[in-house]
C-alpha positions in Angstrom: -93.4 -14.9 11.9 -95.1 -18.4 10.5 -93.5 -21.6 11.0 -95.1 -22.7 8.3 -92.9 -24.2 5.2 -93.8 -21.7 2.6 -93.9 -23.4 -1.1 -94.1 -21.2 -4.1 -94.9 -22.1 -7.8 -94.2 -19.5 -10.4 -95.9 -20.2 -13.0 -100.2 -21.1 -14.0 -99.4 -23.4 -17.0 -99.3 -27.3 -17.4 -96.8 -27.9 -15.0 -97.3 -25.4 -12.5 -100.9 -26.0 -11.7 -100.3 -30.2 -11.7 -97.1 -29.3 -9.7 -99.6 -27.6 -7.0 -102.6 -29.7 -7.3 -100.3 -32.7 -6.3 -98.7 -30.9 -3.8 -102.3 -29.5 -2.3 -103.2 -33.5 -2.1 -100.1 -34.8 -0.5 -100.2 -32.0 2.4 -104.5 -31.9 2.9 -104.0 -32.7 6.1 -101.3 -30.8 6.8 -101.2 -27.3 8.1 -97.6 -26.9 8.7 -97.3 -26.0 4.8 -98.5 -23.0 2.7 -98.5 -23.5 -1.1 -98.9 -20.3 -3.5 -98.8 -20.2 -7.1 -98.0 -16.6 -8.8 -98.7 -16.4 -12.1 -99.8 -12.5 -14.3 -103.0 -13.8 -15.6 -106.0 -14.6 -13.6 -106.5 -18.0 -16.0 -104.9 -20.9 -17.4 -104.8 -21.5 -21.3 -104.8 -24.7 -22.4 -101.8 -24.1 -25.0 -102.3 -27.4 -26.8 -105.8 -26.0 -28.0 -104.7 -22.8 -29.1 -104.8 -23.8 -32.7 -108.2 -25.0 -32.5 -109.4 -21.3 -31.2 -107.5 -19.8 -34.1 -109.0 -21.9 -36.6 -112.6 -21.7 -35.1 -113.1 -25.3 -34.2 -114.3 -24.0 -30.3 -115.3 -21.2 -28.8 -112.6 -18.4 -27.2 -113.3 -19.3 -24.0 -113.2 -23.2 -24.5 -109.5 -23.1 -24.2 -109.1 -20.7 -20.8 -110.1 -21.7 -17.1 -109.9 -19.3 -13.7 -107.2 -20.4 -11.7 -109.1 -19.5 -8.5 -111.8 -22.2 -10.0 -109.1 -25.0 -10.6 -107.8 -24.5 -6.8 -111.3 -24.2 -5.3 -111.7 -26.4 -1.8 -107.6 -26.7 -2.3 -104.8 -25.8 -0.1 -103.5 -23.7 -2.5 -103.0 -19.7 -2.4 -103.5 -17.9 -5.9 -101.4 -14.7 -6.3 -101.8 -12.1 -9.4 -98.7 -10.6 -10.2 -95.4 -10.2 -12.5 -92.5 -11.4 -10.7 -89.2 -9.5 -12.1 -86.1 -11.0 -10.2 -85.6 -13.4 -7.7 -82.9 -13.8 -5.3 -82.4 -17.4 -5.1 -79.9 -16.6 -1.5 -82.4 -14.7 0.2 -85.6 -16.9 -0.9 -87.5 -14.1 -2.2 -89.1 -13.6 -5.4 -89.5 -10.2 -6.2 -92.1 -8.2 -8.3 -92.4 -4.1 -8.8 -94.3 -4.1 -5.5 -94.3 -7.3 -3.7 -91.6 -10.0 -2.3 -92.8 -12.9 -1.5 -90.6 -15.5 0.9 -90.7 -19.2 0.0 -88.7 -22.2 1.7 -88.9 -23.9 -1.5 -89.6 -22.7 -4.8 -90.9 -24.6 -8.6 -89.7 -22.8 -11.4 -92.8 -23.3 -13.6 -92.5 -19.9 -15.8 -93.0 -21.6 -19.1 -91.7 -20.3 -22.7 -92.2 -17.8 -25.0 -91.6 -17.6 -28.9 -88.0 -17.6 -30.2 -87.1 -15.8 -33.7 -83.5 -17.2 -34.2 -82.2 -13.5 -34.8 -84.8 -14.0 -38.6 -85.1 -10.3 -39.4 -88.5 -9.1 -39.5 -90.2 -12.2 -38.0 -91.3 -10.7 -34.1 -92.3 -7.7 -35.8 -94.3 -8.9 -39.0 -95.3 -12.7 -38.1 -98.2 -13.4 -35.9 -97.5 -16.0 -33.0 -99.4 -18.2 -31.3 -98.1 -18.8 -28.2 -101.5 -17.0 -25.8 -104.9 -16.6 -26.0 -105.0 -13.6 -27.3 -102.4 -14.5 -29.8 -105.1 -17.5 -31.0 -108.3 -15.0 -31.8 -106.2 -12.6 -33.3 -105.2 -15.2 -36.0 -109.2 -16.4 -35.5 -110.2 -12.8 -36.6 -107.7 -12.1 -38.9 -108.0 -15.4 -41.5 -111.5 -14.2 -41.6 -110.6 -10.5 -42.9 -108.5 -12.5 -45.3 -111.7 -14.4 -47.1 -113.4 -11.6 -46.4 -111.6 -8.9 -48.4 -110.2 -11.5 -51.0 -113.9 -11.6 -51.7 -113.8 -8.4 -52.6 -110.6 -7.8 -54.1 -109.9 -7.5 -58.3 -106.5 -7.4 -57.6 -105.1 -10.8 -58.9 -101.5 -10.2 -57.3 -103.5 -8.9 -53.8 -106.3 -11.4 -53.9 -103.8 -14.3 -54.1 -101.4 -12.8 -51.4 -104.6 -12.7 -48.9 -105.5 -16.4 -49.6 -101.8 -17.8 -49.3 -101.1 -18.9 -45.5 -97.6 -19.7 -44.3 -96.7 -21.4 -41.4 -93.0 -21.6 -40.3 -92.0 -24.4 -37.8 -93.2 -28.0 -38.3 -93.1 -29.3 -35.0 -96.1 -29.6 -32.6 -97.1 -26.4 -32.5 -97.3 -25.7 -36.3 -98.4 -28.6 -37.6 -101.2 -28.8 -35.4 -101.8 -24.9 -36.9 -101.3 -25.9 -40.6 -103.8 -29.4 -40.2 -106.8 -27.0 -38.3 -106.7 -25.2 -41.1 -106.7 -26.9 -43.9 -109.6 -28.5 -42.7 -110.9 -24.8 -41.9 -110.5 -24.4 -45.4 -113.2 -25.9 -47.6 -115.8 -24.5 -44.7 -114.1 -20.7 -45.2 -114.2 -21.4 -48.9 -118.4 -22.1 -49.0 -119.0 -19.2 -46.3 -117.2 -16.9 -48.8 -117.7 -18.1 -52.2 -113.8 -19.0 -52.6 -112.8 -21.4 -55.2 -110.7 -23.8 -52.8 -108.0 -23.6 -55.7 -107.1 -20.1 -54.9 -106.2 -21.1 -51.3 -102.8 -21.7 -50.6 -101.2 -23.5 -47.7 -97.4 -23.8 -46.6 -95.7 -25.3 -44.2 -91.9 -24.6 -43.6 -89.0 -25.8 -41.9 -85.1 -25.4 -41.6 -85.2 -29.3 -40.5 -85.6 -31.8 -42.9 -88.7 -33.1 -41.7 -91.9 -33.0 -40.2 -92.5 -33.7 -36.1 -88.0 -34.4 -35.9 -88.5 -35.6 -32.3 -90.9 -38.8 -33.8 -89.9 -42.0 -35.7 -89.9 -41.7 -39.5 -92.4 -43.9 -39.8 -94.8 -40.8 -38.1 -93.4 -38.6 -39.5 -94.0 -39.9 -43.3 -97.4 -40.3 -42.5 -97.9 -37.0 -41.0 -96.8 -35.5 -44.2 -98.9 -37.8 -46.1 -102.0 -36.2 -44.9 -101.0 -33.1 -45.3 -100.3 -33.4 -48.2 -103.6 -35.0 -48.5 -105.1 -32.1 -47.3 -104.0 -29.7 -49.5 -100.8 -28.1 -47.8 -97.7 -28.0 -48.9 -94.4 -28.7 -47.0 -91.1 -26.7 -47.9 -88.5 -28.4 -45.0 -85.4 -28.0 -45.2 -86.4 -24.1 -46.2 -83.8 -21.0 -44.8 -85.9 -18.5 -43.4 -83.7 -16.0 -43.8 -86.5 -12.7 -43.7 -90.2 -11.8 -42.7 -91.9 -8.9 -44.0 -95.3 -7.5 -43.9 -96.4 -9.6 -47.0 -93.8 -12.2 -47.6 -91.5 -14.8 -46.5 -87.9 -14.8 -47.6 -86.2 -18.2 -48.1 -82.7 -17.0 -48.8 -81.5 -17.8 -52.8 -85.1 -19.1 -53.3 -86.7 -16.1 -53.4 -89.7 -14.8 -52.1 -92.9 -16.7 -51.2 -95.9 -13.6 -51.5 -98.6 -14.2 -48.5 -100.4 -11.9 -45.9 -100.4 -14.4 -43.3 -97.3 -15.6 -41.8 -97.6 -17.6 -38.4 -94.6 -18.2 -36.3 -94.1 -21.2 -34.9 -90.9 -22.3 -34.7 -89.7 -22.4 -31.4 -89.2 -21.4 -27.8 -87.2 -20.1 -25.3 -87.6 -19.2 -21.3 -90.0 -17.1 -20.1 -88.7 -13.3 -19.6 -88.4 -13.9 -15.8 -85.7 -16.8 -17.4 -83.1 -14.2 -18.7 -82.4 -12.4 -15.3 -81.6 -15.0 -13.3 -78.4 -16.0 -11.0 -78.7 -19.7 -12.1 -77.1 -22.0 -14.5 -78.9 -22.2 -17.3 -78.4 -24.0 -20.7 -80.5 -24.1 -24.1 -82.6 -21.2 -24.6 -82.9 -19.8 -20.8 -83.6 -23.1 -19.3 -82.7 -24.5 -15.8 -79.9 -27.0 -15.4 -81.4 -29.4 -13.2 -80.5 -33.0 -11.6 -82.1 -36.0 -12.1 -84.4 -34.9 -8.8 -85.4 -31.8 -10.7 -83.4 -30.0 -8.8 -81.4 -26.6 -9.9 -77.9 -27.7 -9.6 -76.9 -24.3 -7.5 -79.8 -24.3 -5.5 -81.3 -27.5 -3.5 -84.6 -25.8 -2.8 -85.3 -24.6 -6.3 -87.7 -27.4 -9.1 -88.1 -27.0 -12.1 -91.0 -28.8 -14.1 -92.4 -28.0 -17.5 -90.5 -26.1 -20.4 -88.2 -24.8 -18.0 -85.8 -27.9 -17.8 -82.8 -28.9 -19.2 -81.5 -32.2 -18.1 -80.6 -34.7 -20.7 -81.6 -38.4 -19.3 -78.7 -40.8 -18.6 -77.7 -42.2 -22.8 -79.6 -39.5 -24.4 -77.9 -36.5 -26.2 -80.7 -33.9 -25.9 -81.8 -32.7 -22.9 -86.2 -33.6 -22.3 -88.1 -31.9 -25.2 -90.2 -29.2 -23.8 -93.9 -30.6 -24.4 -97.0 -31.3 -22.6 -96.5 -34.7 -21.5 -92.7 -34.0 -20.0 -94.6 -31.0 -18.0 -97.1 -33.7 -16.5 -94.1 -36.5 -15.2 -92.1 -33.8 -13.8 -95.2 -32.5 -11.9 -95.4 -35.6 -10.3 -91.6 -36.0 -9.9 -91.3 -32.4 -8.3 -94.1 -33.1 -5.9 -92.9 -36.1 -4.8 -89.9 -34.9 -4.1 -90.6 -31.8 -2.2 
């Protein structure tokens, strides 16, 4: 058996790969350690770009990079696989095949999209929350312009050039800018009078980007308004069908493309674990990033909850938290 201290990183997004590149410096020259990161997919998506893929600014594979090629010439052990369960007494994560030991682990497992119990919106709203997720709203805005072309149909032709986004923080207002600046480029390719093209962006909050100053956010909806899109905050989503957005008493808003945005919640690893967890399926940690039942278990990334000493919310789950707690979680291991 190895006497080597095994670390294990679940997890191939923001967090987990700085988490293990850190930790790959800090031990070099050490060969007492092993470090592996697990993660499903053989690449990392840059998740911050997806809407840029989706709305055709760069190419697919601008916005994905090997994992094998990120750790090249590093200490660092790339696994493929789907961990399942883990059994945080026993220090094994466990997959449909494979257990894999560790000595200590870094919960890194990311998010995935939450639909707030909405009716209809996992089934009929596209998300963008992968890489796939991005060219499949890529391809299918183009069908849109294409068969609007085409289409007689007032009733159809207008449902096919209205775009809805629900969810105005990062994630959607990043969507809802790309493309309404996509638009007047769609609208020459296809011979669309720009006027036909309608843009929404909704919220239950009352505003744009909550987790900034006023200040930013006023501006933010300034140009997009600008831009051509309209904001409905402060809108009950209370239904998503094939063709349509329901906004409770208001009625009906008529559109063929509906992308959800609105939220996230823990990874599906998240749900089944012996750990205390708070906020959407996220770890309660302390303020070493440490699970609060288990000393040997960090968390970095979206998988946090831990409200900083005179705050009331625990750290939002964004890029730049998954970058300090990288750094913390290192350091601290």
């Amino acid at each position: 058996m190895s006497d080597k201290k095994r670390i294990v990183i679940l997890g191939g997004g923001y967090g987990g790969i700085l988490t293990a590149k850190k930790l790959a410096r800090k031990f070099k020259k050490s060969e007492e350690v092993e470090i592996s990161l697990i993660d499903k997919k053989p690449y990392h998506t840059m998740l911050t770009e997806l809407h840029e893929v989706a709305a055709g600014r760069v190419p697919e594979d601008a916005i994905r990079i090997n994992l094998k090629k990120i750790f090249a010439g590093r200490n660092v052990n790339v696994i493929l696989d789907e961990i399942k369960n883990i059994d945080f007494n026993g220090k094994v994560l466990k997959s449909d095949d494979t257990s894999y030991p560790y000595d200590y682990l870094v919960m890194a497992a990311g998010s995935k999209p939450t639909f707030f119990g909405v009716p209809g919106a996992k089934e009929n709203a596209f998300q963008l929350w992968t890489f796939e997720d991005a060219v499949q709203i890529h391809e299918h805005i183009l069908k849109m312009f294409r068969e609007a072309v085409k289409e007689k149909d007032a009733e159809k032709r207008k449902k096919m050039l209205t775009f809805v986004v629900v969810g105005c923080g990062f994630t959607g207002i990043e969507m809802i800018g790309e493309l309404a600046e996509w638009k007047d480029r769609l609208c020459k390719d296809f011979y669309v009078d720009p006027s036909e093209v309608k843009l929404y962006a909704m919220d239950m909050l009352p505003k744009v980007l909550p987790i900034f100053p006023d200040n930013l956010c006023q501006k933010a909806e300034r140009i997009l308004v600008k831009l051509g899109v309209e904001i409905m905050t402060g809108s009950s989503i209370t239904e998503v069908g094939k063709d349509f957005v329901r906004l409770g008493d208001k009625g009906i808003l008529e559109a063929n493309t509906v992308i959800w945005a609105a939220g996230v919640e823990g990874a599906d690893v998240m749900g089944t674990l012996d750990v205390k967890r708070e906020g959407r399926n996220r770890i309660v940690t302390n303020d070493k990033l440490q699970s609060v039942d288990h000393e040997n278990v960090y968390v970095v990334g979206d998988n946090i909850f831990y409200i900083v000493e005179g705050e009331q919310r625990p750290v939002p789950q964004m890029v730049e938290n998954a970058e300090h707690s990288a750094a913390t979680v290192a350091h601290n291991i």
